[in-house]
N, C-alpha and C positions, 0 to 999 in steps of 0.2 A: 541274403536275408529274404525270410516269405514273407509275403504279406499278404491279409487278406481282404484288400481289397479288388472291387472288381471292378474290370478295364472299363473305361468309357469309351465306345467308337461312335455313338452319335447321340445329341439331345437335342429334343424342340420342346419348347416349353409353350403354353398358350395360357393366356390368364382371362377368366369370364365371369364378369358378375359374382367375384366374393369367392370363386373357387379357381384352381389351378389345374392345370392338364401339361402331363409330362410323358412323353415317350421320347421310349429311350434304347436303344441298342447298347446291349454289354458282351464280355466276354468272362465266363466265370473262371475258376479257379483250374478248373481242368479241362479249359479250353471251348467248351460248349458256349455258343451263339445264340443269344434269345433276346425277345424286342418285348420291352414290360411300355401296360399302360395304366399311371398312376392318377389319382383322384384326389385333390388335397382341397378341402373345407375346413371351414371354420365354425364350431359348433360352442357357445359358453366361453365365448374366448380360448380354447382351446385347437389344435391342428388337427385333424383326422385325415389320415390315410387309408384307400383302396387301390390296392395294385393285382390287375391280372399278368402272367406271363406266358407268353409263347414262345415255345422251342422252336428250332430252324425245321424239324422236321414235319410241324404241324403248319406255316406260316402260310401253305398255300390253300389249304382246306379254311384257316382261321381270313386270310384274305377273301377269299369266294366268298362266305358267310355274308364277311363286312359288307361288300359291295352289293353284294344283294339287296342285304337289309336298308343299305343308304340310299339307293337309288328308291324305294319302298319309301323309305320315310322322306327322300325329299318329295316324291312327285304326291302326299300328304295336303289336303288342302290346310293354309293356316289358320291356329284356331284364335290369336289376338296378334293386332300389332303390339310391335314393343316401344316403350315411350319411355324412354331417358331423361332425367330432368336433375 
């Protein structure tokens, strides 16, 4: 029997301040390997999703990017503390 679901080989989930962060490795239907990164808020009471996905073929160019950029935005002076209450 087919089905069309797609494999799960890895999830992390991170939850922050009212919105959700999911990355996640799959494998689709015709074997292809890609690592999706998901955006879940809450807007009206309602769920909103934004999902980017990247192919195995793209993962090392789409890593370089990231690290670039992060290292850039951490070394960012802060612009408030955060106060929780």
């Amino acid at each position: 029997m087919e089905t069309n679901q797609k494999q799960e080989i890895y999830s992390k989930k991170i939850i922050s301040k009212g919105k959700s962060y999911f990355f996640n490795i799959r494998e689709a239907k015709n074997g292809n390997k890609y690592f999706s990164i998901t955006q879940m808020k809450w807007k009206d009471g309602k769920r909103f999703y934004d999902t980017i996905f990247i192919f195995k073929d793209h993962i090392d160019d789409f890593k370089k990017a990231f690290d670039e950029t992060i290292q850039i935005f951490a070394e960012l002076p802060a612009e408030t503390e955060s106060i929780e209450g």
